[in-house]
C-alpha positions as CSV (number, residue, x, y, z in Angstrom):
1,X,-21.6,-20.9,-6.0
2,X,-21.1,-21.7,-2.1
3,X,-20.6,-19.4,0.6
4,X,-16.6,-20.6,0.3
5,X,-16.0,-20.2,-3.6
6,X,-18.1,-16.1,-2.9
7,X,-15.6,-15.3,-0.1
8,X,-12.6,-16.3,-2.3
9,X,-13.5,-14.4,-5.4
10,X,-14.5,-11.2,-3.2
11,X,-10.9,-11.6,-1.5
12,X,-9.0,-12.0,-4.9
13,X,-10.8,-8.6,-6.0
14,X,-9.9,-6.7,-2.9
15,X,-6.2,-8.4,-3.5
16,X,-5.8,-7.1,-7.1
17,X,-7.4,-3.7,-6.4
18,X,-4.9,-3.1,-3.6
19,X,-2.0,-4.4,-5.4
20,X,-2.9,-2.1,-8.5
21,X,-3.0,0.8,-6.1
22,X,0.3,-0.2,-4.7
23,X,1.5,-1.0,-8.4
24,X,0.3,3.0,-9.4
25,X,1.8,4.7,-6.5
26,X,4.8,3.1,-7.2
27,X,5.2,4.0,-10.6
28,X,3.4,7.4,-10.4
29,X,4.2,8.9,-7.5
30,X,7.2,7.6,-6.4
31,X,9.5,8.9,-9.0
32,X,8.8,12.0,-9.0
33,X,9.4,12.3,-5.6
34,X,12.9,10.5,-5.5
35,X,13.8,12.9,-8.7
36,X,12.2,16.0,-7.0
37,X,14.6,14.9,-3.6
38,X,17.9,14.5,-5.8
39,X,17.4,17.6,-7.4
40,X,16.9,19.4,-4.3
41,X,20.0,17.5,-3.1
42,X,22.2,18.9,-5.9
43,X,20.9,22.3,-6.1
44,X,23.5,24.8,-4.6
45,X,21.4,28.0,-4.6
46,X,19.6,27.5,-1.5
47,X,21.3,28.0,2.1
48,X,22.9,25.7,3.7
49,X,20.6,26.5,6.5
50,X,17.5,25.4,4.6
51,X,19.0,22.6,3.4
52,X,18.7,20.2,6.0
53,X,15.0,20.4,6.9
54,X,14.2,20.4,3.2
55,X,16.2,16.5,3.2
56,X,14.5,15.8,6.2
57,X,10.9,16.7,4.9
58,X,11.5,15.2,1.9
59,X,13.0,11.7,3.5
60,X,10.0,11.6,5.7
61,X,7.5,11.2,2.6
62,X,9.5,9.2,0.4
63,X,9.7,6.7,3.5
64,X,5.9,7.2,3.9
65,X,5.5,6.6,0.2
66,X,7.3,3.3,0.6
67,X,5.7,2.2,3.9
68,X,2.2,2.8,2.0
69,X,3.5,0.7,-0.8
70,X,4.9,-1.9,1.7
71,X,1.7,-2.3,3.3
72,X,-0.3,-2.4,0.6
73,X,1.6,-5.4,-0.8
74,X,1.2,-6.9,2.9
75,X,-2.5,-6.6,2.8
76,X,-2.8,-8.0,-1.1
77,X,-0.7,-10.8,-0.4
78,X,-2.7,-11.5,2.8
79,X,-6.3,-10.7,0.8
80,X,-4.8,-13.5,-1.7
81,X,-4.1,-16.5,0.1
82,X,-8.1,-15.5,2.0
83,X,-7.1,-17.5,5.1
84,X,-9.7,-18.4,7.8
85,X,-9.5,-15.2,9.2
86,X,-10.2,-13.0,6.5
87,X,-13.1,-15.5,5.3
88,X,-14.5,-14.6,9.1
89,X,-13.8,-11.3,8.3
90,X,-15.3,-10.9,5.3
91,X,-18.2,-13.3,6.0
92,X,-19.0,-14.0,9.9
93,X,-21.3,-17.1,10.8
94,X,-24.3,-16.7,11.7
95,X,-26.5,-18.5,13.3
96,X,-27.9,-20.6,10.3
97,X,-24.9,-21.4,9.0
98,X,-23.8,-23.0,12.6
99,X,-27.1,-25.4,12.1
């Protein structure tokens, strides 16, 4: 195997391990927190005064949830295609390769 075909099939790993993480905290950790965030939402027994920092605490990590799924995705993707800078990256020249 050459140094090329290595660096590709250690980039398509990292890819598919990111996107199965991104793939599990979608499905596992997202829901519960959008179903968690509607029924706080349509609960009436707490105060109106409590009411809006609950939303906002809760808005804040579904939106983290999603950015961490976002980026994720970004990184897979970008692991994927293995472009010349993650093959530098991943494996920098060194001085017997330049010779």
């Amino acid at each position: 195997m050459s140094r090329r075909e290595i660096v590709l099939l250690v980039s398509r790993a990292i890819a598919i391990l990111q996107l199965i993480e991104a793939l599990m905290y979608s499905f596992f950790s997202l829901p519960p927190a959008i179903l968690s965030f509607r029924a706080l939402v349509l609960r009436e027994h707490f105060p109106n005064s409590f009411r809006p920092q609950l939303d906002t605490v809760q808005d804040t990590e579904i939106l983290l949830m999603l950015g961490r799924i976002a980026v994720q995705l970004l990184i897979a993707w970008l692991f994927w295609n293995c472009g010349p800078s993650i093959e530098r990256l991943l494996s920098p020249k060194t001085k017997e390769d330049s010779n």
